[in-house]
C-alpha positions in Angstrom: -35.0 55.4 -39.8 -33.1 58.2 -38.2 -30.3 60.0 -40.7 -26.8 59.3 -40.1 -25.5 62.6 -38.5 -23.1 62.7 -40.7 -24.6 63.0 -44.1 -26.8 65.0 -42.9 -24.4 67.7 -42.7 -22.6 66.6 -46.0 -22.8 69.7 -48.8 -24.7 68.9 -52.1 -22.2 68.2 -54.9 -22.9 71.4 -57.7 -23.2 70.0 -61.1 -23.9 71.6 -64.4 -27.4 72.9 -64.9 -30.4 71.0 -65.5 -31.0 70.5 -69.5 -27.5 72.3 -70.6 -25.4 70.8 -73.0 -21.6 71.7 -72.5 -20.7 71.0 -76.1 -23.1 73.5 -77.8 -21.9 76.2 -75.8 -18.4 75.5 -76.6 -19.1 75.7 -80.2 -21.2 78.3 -80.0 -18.7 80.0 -77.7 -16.1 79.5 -79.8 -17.5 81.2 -83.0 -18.5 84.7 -81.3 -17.7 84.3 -77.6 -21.9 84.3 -77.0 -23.9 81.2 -76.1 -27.6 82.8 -76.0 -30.9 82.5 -77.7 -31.0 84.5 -81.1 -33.0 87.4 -79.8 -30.3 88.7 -77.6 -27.2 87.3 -79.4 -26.5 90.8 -80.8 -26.6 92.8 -77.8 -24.6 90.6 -76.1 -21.7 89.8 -78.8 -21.8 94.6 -78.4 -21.2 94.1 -74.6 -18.3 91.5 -75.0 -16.7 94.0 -77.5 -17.1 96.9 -75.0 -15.6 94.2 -72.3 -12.5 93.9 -74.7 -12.7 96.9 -75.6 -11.4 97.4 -71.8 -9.1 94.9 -71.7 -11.5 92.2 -70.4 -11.7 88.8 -72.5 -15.1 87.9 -71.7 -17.6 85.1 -72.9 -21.0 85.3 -72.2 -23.1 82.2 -71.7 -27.2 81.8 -71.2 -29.0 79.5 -69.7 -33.3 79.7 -69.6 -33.6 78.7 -66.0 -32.5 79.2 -62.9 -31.0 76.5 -61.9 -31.9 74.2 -58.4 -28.2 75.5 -57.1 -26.8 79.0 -57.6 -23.2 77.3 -57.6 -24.1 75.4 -60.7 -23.6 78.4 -62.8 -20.3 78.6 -61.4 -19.6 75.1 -62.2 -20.8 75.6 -66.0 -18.4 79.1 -66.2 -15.5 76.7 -65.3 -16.3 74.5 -67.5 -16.2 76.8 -70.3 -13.5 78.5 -68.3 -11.0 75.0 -68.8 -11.2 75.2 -72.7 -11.8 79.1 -73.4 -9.2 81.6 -71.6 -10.3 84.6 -69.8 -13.5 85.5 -68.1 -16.9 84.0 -68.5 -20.3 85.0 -67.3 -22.8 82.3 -66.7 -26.6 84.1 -66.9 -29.8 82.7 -65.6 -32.5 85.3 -65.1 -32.1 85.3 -61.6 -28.4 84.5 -60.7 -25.0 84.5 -62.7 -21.8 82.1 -62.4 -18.2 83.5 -63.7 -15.1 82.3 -64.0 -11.8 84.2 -64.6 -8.1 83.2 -65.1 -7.3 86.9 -65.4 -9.2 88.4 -62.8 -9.4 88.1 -58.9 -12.7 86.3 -57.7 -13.5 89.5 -55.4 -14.0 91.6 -58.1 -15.9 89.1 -59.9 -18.0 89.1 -57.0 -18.5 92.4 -56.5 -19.5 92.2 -60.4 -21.8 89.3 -60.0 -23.9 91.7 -57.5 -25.7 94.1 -59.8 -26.1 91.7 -62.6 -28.5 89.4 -60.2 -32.1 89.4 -59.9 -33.0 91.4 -62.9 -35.8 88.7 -64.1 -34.5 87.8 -67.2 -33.2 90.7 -68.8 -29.8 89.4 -69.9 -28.6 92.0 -71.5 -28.6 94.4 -69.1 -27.4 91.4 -66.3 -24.2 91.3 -68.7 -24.0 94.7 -69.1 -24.1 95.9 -65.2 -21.5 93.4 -65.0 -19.0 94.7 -67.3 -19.8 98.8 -66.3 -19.3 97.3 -62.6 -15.6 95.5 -63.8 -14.9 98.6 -65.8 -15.8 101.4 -63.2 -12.5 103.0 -61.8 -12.0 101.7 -58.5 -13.3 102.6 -55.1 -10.4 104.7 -53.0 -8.3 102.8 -50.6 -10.4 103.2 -47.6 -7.9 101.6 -45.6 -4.7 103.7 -46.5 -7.5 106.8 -46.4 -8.5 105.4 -42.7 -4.8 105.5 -41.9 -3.8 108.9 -43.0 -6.7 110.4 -41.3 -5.8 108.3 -38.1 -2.2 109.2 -38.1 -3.0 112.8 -39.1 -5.3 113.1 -36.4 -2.6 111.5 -33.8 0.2 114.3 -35.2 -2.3 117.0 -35.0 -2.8 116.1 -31.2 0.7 115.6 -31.0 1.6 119.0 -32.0 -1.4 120.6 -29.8 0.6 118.8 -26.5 3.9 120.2 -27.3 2.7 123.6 -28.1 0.5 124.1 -24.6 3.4 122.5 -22.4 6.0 125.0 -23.9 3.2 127.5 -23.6 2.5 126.2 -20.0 6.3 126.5 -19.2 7.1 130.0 -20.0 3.6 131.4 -18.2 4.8 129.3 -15.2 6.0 132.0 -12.5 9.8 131.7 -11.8 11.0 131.8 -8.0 
């Protein structure tokens, strides 16, 4: 039986993780701003001190598996995001989720990139993503882009009006 076209075009609804429960993260959450296995809970609870440390109110949260949709980590940081305020960071030890009601969901992204794929490693997942929120930020390359453009335009500009006076006064009078 052929698949209505429809539904086959319909998105998968993200959910929570496989085998997560939301409550014991909140309460663990909510005692040191870490959800994690025991092992790594240290580390983690000195890299949410250097993100406040910066200005950055950050919980950490991690999960054992990856999970079957990368936007199920997402859905889990939201979900600690609606009862905890600031930023969360969802780790799997292939992907991460965040959520932020302080900071803009480019940057986030742009944070989210260096923490992926480092096989389990949470630590250092969470920490690439606070050094990447905390780096000084890239230049405006689009005011830079304009300046030089501009510049570029006066400079040529200039060059004109200087030959055609140039061109004027060599010209032979009759």
């Amino acid at each position: 039986m052929p698949v209505p076209l429809l539904l086959e075009f319909t998105p998968a609804a993200a959910d929570l993780p496989p085998g997560v429960d939301l409550r014991t993260i909140l309460v663990d959450i909510a005692a040191d701003r870490v959800s994690a296995p025991a092992d790594v809970t240290p580390q983690l609870e000195r890299v949410v001190k250097q993100a406040r440390d910066h200005g950055i109110d950050l919980s950490i949260v991690v999960v054992g598996q990856n999970p079957p949709m990368e936007g199920d980590l997402r859905d889990l940081a939201s979900a600690v995001g609606a009862t905890q305020q600031g930023t969360v960071l969802v780790l799997s030890p292939d992907t991460v989720g965040t959520f932020s009601d302080t900071l803009a969901r480019v940057r986030l992204e742009q944070a989210e990139d260096p923490a992926k794929y480092q096989h389990g490693a949470t630590v250092h997942q969470a920490q690439a993503f606070v050094d990447t929120l905390t780096a000084p930020p890239a230049p405006d390359w689009t005011a830079l882009t304009i300046t030089l453009v501009a510049g570029t335009a006066a400079a040529a500009g200039g060059l004109y009006l200087f030959k055609s006076r140039r061109a004027r006064r060599a010209a032979p009078t009759a």
